[in-house]
N, CA, C, O and CB atoms as a CASP TS submission, in Angstrom:
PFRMAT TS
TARGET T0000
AUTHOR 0000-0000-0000
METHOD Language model
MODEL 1
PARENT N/A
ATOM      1  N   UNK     1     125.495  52.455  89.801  1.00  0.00           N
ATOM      2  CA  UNK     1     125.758  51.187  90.425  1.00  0.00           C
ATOM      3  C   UNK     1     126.277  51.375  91.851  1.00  0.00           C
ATOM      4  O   UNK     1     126.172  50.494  92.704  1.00  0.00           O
ATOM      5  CB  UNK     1     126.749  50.395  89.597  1.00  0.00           C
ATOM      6  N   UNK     2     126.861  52.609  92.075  1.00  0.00           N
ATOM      7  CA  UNK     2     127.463  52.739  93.504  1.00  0.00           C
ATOM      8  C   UNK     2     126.219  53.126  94.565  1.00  0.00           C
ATOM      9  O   UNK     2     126.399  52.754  95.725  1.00  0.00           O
ATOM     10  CB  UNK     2     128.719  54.012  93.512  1.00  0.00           C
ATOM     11  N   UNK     3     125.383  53.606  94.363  1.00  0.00           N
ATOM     12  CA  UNK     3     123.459  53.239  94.947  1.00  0.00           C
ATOM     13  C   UNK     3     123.694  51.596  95.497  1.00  0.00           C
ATOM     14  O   UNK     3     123.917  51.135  96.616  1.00  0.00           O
ATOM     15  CB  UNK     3     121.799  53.222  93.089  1.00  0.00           C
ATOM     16  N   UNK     4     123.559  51.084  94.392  1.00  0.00           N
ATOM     17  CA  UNK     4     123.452  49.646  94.876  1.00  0.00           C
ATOM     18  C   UNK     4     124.671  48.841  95.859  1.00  0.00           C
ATOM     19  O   UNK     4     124.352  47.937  96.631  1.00  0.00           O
ATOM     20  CB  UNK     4     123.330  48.861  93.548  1.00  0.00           C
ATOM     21  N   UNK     5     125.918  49.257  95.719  1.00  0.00           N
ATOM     22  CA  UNK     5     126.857  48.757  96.208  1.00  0.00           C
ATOM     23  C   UNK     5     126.706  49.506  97.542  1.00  0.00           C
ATOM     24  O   UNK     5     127.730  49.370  98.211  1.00  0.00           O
ATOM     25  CB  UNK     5     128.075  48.840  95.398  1.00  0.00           C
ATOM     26  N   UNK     6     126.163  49.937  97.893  1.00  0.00           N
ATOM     27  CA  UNK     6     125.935  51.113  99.768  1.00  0.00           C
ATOM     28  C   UNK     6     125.032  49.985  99.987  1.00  0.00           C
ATOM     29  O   UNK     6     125.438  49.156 100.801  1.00  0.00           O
ATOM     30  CB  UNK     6     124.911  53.349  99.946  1.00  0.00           C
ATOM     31  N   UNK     7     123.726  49.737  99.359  1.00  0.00           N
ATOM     32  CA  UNK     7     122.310  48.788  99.712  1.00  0.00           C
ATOM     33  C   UNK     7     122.608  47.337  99.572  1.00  0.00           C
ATOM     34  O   UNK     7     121.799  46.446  99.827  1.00  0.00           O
ATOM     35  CB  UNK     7     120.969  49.088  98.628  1.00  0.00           C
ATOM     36  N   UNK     8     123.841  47.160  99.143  1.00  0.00           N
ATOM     37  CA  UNK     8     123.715  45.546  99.577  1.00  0.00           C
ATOM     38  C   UNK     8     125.216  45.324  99.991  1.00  0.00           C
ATOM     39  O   UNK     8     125.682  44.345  99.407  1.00  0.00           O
ATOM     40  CB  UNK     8     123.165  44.340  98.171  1.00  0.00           C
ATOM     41  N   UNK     9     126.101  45.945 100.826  1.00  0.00           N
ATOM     42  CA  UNK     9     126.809  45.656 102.158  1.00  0.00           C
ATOM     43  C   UNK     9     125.943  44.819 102.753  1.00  0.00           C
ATOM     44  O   UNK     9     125.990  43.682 102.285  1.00  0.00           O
ATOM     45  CB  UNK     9     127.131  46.864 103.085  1.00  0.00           C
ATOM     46  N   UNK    10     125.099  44.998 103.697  1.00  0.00           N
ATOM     47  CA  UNK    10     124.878  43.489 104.348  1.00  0.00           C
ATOM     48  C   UNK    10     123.712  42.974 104.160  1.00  0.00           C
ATOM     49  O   UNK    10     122.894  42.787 105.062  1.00  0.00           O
ATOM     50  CB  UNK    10     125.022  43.377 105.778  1.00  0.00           C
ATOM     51  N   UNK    11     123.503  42.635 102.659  1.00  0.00           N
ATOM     52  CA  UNK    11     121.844  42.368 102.513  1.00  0.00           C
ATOM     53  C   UNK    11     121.110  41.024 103.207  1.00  0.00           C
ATOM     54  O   UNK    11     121.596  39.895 103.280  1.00  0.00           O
ATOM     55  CB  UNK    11     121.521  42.210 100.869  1.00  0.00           C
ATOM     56  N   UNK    12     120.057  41.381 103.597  1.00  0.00           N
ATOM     57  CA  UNK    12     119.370  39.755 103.973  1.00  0.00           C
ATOM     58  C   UNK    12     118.684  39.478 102.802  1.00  0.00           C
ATOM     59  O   UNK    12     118.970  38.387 102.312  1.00  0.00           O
ATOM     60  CB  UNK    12     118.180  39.600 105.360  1.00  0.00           C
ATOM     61  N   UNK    13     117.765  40.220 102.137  1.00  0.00           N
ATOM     62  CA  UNK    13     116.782  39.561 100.895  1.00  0.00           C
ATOM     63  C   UNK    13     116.964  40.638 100.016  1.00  0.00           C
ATOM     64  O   UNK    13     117.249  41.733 100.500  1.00  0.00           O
ATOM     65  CB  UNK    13     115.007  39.240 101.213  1.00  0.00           C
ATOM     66  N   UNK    14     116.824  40.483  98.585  1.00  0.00           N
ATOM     67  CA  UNK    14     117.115  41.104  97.402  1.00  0.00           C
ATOM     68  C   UNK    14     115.714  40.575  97.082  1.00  0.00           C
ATOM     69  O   UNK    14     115.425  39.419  97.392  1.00  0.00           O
ATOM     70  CB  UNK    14     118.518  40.724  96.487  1.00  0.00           C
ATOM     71  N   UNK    15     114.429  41.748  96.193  1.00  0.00           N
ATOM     72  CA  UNK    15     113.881  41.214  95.327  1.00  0.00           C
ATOM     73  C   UNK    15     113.240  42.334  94.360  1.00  0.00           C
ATOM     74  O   UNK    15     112.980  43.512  94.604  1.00  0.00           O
ATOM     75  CB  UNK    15     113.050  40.290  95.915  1.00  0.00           C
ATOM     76  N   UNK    16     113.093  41.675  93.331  1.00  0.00           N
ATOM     77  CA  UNK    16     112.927  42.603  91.877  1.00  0.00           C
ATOM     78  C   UNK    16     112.171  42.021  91.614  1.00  0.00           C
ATOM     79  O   UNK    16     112.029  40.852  91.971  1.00  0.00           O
ATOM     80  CB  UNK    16     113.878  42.830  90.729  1.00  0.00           C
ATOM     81  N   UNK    17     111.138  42.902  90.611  1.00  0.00           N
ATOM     82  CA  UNK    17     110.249  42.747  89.398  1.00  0.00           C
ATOM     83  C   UNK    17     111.101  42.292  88.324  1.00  0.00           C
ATOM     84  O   UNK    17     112.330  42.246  88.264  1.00  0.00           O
ATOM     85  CB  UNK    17     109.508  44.064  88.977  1.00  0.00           C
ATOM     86  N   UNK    18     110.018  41.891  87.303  1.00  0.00           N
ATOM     87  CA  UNK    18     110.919  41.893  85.652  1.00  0.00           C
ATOM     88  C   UNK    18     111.302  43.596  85.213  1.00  0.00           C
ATOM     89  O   UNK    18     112.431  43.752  84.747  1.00  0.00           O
ATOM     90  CB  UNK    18     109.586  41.111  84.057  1.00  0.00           C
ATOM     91  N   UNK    19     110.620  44.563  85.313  1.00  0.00           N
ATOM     92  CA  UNK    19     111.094  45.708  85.418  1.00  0.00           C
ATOM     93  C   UNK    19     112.296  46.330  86.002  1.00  0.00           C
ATOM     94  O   UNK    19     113.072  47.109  85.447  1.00  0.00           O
ATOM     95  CB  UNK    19     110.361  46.110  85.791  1.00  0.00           C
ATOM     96  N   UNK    20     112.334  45.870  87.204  1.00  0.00           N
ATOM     97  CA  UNK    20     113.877  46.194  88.121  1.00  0.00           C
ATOM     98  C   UNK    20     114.979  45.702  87.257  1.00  0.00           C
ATOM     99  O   UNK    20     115.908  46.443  86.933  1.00  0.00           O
ATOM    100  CB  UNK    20     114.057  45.280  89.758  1.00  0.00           C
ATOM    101  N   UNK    21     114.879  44.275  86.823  1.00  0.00           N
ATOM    102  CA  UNK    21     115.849  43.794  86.433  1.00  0.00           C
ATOM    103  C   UNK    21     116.281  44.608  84.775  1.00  0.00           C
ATOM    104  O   UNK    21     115.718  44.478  83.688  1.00  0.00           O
ATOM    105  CB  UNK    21     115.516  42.242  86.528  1.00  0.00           C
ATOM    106  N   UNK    22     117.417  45.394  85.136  1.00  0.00           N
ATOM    107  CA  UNK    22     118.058  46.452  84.509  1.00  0.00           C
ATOM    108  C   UNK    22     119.053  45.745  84.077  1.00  0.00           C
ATOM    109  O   UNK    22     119.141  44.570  84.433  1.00  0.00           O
ATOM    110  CB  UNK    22     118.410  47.638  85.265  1.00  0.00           C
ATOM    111  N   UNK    23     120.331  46.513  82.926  1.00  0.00           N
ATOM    112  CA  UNK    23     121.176  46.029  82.871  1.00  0.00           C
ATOM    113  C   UNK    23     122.265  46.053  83.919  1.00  0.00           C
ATOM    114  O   UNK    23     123.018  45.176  84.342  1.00  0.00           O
ATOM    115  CB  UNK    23     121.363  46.293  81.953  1.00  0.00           C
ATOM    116  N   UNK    24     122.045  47.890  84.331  1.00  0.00           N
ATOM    117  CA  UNK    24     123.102  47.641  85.797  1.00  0.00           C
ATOM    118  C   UNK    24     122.795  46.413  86.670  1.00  0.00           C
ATOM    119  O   UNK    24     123.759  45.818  87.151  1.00  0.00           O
ATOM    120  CB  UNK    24     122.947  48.964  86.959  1.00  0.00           C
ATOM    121  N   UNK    25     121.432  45.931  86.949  1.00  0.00           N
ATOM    122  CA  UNK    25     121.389  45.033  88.170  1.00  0.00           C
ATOM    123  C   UNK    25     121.793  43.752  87.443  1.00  0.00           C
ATOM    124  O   UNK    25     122.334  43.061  88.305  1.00  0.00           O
ATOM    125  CB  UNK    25     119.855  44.947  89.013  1.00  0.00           C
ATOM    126  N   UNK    26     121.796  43.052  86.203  1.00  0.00           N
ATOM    127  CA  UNK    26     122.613  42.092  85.723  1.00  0.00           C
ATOM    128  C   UNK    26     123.711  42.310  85.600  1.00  0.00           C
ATOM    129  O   UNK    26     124.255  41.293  85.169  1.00  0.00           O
ATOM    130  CB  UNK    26     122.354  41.677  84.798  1.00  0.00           C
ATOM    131  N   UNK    27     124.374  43.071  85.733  1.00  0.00           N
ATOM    132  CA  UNK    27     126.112  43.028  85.859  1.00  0.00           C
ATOM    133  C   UNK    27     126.483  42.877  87.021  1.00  0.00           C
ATOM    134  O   UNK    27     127.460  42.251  87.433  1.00  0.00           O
ATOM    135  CB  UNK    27     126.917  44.235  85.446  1.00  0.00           C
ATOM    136  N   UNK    28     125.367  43.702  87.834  1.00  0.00           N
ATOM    137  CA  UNK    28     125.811  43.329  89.649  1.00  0.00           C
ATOM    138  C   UNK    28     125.497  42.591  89.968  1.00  0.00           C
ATOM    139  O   UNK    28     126.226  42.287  90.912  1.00  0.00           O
ATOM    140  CB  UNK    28     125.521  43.931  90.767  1.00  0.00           C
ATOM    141  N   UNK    29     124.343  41.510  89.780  1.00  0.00           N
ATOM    142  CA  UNK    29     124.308  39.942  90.231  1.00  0.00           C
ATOM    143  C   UNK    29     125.637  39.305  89.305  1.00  0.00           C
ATOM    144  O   UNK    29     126.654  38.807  89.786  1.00  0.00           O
ATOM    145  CB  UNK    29     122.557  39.065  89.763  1.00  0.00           C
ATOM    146  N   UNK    30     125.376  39.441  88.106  1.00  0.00           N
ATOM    147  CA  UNK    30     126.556  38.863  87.723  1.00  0.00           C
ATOM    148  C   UNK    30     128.298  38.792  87.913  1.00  0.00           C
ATOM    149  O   UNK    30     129.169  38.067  87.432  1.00  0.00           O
ATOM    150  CB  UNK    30     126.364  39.093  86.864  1.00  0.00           C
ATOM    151  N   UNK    31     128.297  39.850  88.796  1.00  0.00           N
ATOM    152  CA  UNK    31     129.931  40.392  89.571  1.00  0.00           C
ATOM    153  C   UNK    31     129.728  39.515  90.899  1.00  0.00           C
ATOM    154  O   UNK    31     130.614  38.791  91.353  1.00  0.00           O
ATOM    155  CB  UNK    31     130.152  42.532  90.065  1.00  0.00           C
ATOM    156  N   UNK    32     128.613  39.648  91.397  1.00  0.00           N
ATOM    157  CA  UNK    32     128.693  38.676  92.987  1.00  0.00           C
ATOM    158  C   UNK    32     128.091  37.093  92.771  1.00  0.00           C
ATOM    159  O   UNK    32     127.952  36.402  93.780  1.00  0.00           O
ATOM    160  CB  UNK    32     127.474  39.528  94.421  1.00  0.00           C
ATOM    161  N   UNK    33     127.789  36.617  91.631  1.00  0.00           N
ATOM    162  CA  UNK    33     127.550  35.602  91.656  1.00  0.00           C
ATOM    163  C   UNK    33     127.565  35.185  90.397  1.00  0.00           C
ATOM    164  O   UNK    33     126.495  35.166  89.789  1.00  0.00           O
ATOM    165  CB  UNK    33     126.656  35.427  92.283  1.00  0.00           C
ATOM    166  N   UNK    34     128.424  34.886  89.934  1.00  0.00           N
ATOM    167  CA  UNK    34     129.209  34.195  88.503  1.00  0.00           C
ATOM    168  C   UNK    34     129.000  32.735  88.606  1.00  0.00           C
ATOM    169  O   UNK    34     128.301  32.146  87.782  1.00  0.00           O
ATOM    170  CB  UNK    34     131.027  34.465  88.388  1.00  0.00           C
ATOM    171  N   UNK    35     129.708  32.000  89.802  1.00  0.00           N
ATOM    172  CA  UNK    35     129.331  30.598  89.693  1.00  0.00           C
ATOM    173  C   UNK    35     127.676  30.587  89.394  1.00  0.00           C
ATOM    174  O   UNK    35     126.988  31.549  89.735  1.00  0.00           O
ATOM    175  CB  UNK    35     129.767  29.769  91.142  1.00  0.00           C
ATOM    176  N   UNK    36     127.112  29.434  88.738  1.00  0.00           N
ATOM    177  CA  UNK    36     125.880  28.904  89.133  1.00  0.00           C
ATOM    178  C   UNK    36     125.580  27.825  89.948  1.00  0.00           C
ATOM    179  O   UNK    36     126.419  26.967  90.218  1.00  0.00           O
ATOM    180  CB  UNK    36     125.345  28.670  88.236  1.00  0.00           C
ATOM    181  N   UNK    37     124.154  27.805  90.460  1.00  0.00           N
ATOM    182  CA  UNK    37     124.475  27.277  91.490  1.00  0.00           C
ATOM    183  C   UNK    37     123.915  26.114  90.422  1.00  0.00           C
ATOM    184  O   UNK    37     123.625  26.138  89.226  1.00  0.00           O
ATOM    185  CB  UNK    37     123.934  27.743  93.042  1.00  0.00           C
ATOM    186  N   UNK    38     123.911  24.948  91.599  1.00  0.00           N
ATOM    187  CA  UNK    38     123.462  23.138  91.120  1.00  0.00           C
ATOM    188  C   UNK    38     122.290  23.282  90.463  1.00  0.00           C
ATOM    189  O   UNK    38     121.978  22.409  89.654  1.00  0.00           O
ATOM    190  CB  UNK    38     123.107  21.877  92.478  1.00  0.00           C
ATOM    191  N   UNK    39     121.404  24.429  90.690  1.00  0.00           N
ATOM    192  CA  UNK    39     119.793  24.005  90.553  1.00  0.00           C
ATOM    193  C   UNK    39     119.901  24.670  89.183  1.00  0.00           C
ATOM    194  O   UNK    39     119.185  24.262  88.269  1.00  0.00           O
ATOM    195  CB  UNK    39     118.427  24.699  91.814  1.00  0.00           C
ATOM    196  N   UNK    40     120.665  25.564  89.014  1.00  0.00           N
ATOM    197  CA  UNK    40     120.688  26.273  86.971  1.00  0.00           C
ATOM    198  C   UNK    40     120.911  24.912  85.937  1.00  0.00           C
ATOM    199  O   UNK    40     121.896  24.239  86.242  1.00  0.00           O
ATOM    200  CB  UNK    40     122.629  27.662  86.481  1.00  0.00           C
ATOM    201  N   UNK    41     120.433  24.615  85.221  1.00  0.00           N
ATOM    202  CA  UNK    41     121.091  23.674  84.345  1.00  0.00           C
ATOM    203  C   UNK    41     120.880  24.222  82.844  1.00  0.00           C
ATOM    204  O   UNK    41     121.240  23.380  82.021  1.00  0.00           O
ATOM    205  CB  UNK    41     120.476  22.162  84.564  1.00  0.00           C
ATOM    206  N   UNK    42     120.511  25.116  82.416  1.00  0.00           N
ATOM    207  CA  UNK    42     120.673  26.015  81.623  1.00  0.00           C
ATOM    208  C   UNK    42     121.713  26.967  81.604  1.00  0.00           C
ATOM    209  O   UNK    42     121.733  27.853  82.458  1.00  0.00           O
ATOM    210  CB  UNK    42     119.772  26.489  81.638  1.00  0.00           C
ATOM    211  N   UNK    43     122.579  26.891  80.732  1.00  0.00           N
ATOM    212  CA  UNK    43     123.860  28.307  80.720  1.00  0.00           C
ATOM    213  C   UNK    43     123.125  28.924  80.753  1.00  0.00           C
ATOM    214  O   UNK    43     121.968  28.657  80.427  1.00  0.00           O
ATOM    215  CB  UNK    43     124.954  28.798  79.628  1.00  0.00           C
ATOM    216  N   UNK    44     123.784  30.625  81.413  1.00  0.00           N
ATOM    217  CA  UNK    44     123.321  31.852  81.143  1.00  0.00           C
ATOM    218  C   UNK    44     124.072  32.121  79.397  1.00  0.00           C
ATOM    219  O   UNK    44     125.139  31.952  78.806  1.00  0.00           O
ATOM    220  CB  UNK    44     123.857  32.993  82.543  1.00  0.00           C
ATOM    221  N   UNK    45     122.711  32.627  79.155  1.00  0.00           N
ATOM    222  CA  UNK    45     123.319  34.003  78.069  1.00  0.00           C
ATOM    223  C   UNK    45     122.186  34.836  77.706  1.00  0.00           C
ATOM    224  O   UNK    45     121.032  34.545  77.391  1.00  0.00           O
ATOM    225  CB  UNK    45     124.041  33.488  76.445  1.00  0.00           C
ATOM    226  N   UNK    46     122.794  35.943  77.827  1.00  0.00           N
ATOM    227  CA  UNK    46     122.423  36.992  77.842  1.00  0.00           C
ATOM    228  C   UNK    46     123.059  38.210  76.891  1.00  0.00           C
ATOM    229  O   UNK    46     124.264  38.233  76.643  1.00  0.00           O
ATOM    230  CB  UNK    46     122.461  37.130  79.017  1.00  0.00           C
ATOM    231  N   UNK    47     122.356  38.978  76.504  1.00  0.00           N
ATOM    232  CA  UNK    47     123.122  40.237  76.097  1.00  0.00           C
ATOM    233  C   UNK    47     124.194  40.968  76.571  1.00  0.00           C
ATOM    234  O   UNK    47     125.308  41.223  76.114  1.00  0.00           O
ATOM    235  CB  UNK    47     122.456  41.023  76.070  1.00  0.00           C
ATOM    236  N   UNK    48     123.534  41.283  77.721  1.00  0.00           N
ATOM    237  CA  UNK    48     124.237  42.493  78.389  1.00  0.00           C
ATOM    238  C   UNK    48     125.303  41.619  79.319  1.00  0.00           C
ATOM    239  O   UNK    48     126.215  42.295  79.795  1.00  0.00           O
ATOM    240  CB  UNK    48     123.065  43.619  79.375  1.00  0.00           C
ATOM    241  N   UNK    49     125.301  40.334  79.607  1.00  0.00           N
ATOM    242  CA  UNK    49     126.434  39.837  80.326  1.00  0.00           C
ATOM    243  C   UNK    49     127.346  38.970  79.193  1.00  0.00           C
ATOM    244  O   UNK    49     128.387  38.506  79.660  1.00  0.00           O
ATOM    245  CB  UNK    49     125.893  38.893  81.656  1.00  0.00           C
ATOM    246  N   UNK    50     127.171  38.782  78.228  1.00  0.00           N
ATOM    247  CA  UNK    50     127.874  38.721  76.628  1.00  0.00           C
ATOM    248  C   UNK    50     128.648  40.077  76.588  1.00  0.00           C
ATOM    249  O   UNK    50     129.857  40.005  76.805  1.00  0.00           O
ATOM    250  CB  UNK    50     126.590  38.658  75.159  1.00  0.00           C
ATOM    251  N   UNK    51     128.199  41.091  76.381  1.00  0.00           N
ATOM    252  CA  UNK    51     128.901  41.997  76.221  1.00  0.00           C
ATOM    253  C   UNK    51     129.862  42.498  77.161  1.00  0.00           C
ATOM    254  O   UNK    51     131.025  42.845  76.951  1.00  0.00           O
ATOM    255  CB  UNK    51     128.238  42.713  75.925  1.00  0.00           C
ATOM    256  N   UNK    52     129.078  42.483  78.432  1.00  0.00           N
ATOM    257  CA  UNK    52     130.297  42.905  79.655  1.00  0.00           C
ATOM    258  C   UNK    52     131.462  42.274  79.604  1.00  0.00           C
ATOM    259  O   UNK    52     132.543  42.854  79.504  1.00  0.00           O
ATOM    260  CB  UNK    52     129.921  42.620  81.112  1.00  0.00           C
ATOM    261  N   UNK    53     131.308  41.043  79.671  1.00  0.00           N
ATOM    262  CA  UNK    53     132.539  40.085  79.945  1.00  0.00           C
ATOM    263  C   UNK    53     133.632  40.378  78.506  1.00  0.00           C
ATOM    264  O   UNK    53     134.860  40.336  78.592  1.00  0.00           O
ATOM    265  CB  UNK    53     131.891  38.176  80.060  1.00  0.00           C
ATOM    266  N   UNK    54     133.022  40.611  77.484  1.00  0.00           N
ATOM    267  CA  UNK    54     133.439  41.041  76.115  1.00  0.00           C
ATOM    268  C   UNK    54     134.698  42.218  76.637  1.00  0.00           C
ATOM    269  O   UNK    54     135.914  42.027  76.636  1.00  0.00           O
ATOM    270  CB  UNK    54     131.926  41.781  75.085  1.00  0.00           C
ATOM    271  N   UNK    55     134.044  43.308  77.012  1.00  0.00           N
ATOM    272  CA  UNK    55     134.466  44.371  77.298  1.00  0.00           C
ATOM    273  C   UNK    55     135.210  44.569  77.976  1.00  0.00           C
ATOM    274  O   UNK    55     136.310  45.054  77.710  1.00  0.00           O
ATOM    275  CB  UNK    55     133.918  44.910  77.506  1.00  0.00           C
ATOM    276  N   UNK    56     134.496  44.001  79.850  1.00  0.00           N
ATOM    277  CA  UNK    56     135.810  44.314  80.476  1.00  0.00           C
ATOM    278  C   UNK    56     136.795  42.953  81.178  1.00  0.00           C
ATOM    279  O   UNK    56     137.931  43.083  81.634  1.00  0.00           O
ATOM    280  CB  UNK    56     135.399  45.407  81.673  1.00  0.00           C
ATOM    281  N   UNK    57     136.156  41.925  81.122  1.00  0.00           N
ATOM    282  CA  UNK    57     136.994  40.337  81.212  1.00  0.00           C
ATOM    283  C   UNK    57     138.028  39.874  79.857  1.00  0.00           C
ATOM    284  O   UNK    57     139.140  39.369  80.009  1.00  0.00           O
ATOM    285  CB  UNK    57     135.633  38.970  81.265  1.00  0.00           C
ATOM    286  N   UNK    58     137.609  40.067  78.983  1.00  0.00           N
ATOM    287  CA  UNK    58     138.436  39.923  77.678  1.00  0.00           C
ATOM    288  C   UNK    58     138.921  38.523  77.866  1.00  0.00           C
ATOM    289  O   UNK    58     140.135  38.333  77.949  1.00  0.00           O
ATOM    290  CB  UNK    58     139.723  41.059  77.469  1.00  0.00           C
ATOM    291  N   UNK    59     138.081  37.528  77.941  1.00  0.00           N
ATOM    292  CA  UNK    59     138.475  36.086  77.916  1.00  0.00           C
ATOM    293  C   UNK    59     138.986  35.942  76.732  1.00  0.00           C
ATOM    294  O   UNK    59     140.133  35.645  77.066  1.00  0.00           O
ATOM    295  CB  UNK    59     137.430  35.080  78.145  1.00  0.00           C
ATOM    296  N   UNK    60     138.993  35.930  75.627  1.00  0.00           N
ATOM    297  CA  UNK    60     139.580  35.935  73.902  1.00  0.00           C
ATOM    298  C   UNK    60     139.321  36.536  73.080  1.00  0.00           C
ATOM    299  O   UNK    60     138.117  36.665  72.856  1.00  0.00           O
ATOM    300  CB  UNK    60     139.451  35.071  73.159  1.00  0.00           C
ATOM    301  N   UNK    61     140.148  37.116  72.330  1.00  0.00           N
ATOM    302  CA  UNK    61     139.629  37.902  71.400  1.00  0.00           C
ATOM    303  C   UNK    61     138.668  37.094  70.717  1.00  0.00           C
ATOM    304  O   UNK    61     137.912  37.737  69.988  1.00  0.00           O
ATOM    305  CB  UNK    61     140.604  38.471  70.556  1.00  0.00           C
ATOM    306  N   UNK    62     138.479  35.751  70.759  1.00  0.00           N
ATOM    307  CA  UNK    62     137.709  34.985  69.785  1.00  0.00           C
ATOM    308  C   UNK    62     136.351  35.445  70.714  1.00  0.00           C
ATOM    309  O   UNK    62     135.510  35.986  69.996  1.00  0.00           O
ATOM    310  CB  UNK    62     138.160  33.114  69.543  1.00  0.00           C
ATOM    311  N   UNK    63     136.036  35.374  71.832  1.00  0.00           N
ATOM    312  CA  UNK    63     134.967  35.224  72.257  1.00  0.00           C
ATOM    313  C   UNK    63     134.090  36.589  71.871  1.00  0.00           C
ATOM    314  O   UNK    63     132.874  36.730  71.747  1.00  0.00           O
ATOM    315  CB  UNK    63     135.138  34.858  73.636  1.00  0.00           C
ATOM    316  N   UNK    64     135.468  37.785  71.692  1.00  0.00           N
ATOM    317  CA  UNK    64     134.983  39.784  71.470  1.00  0.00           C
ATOM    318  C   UNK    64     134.054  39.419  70.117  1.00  0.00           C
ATOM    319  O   UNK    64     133.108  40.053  69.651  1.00  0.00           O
ATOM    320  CB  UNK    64     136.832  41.379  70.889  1.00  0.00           C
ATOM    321  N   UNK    65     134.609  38.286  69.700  1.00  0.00           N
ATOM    322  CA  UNK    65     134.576  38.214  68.440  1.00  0.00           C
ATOM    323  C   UNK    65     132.725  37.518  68.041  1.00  0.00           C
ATOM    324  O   UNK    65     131.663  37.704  67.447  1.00  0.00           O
ATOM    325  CB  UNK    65     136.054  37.197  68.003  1.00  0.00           C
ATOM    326  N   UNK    66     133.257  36.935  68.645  1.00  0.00           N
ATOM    327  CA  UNK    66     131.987  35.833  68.774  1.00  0.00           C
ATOM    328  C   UNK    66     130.479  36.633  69.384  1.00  0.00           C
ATOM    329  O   UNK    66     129.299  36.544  69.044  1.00  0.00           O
ATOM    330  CB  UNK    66     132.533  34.437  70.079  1.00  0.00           C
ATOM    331  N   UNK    67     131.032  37.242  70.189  1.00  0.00           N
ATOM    332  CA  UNK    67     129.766  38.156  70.740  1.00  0.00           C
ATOM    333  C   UNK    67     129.695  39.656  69.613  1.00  0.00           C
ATOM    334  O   UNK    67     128.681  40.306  69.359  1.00  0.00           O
ATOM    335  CB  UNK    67     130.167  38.720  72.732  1.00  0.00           C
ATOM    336  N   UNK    68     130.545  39.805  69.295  1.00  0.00           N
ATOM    337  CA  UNK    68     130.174  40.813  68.192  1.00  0.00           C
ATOM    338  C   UNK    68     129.178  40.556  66.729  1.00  0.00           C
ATOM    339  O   UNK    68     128.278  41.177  66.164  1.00  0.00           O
ATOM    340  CB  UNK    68     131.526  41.199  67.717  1.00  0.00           C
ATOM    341  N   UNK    69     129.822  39.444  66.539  1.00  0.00           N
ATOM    342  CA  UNK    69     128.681  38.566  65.148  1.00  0.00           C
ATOM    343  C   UNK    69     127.792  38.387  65.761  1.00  0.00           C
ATOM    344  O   UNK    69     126.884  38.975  65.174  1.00  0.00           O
ATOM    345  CB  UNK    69     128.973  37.037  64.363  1.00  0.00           C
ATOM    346  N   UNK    70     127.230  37.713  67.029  1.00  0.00           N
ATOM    347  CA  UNK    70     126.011  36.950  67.610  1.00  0.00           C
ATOM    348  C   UNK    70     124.849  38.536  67.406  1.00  0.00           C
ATOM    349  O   UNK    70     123.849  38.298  66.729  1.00  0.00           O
ATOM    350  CB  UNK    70     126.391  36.197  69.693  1.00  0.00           C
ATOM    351  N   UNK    71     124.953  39.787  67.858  1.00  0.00           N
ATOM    352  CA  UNK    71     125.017  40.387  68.341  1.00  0.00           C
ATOM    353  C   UNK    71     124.680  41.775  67.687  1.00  0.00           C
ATOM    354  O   UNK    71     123.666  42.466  67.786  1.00  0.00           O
ATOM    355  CB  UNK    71     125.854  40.047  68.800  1.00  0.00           C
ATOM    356  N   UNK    72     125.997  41.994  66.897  1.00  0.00           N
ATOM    357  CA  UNK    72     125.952  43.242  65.762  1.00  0.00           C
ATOM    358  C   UNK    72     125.760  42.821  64.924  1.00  0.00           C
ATOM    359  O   UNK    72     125.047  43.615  64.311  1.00  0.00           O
ATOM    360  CB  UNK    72     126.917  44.074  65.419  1.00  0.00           C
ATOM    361  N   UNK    73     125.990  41.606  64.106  1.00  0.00           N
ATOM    362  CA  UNK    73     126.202  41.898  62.976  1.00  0.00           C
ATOM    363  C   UNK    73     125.338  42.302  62.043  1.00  0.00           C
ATOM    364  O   UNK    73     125.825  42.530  60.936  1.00  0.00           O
ATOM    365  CB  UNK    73     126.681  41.160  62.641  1.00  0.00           C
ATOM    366  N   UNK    74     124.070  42.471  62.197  1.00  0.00           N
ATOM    367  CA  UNK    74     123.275  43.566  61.242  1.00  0.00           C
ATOM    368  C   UNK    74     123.118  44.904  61.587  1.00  0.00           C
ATOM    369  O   UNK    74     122.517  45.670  60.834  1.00  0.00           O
ATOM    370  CB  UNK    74     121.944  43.218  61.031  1.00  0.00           C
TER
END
């Protein structure tokens, strides 16, 4: 991720394939741009940003919780 954090100091345009889009590069859009903007009207959810926030935000244990059943539980 520290690749990417050198390449977008002062970015003008970002663009990816469906391939690019990795889990590192969803945690790093998701670290610089958490709000959504007006035009999303769909929540995000996702796996890998379910789990991050799980991991290292720790909003509630209910939520560790909640993403662990959604998730693991088979």
């Amino acid at each position: 991720m520290a690749h990417l954090e050198a390449l977008m100091q002062h970015p003008f345009l970002m663009a990816f394939n469906d391939q690019g889009l990795n889990d590192s590069l969803k945690v790093f859009l998701y670290q610089r741009f958490r709000d959504p903007s007006p035009l999303e009207t769909i929540p995000l959810q996702d796996k890998i940003i379910d789990i991050y926030i799980a991991a290292r935000e720790s909003p509630s244990y209910q939520f560790a919780l909640d993403t662990y059943l959604r998730y693991f539980k088979n």
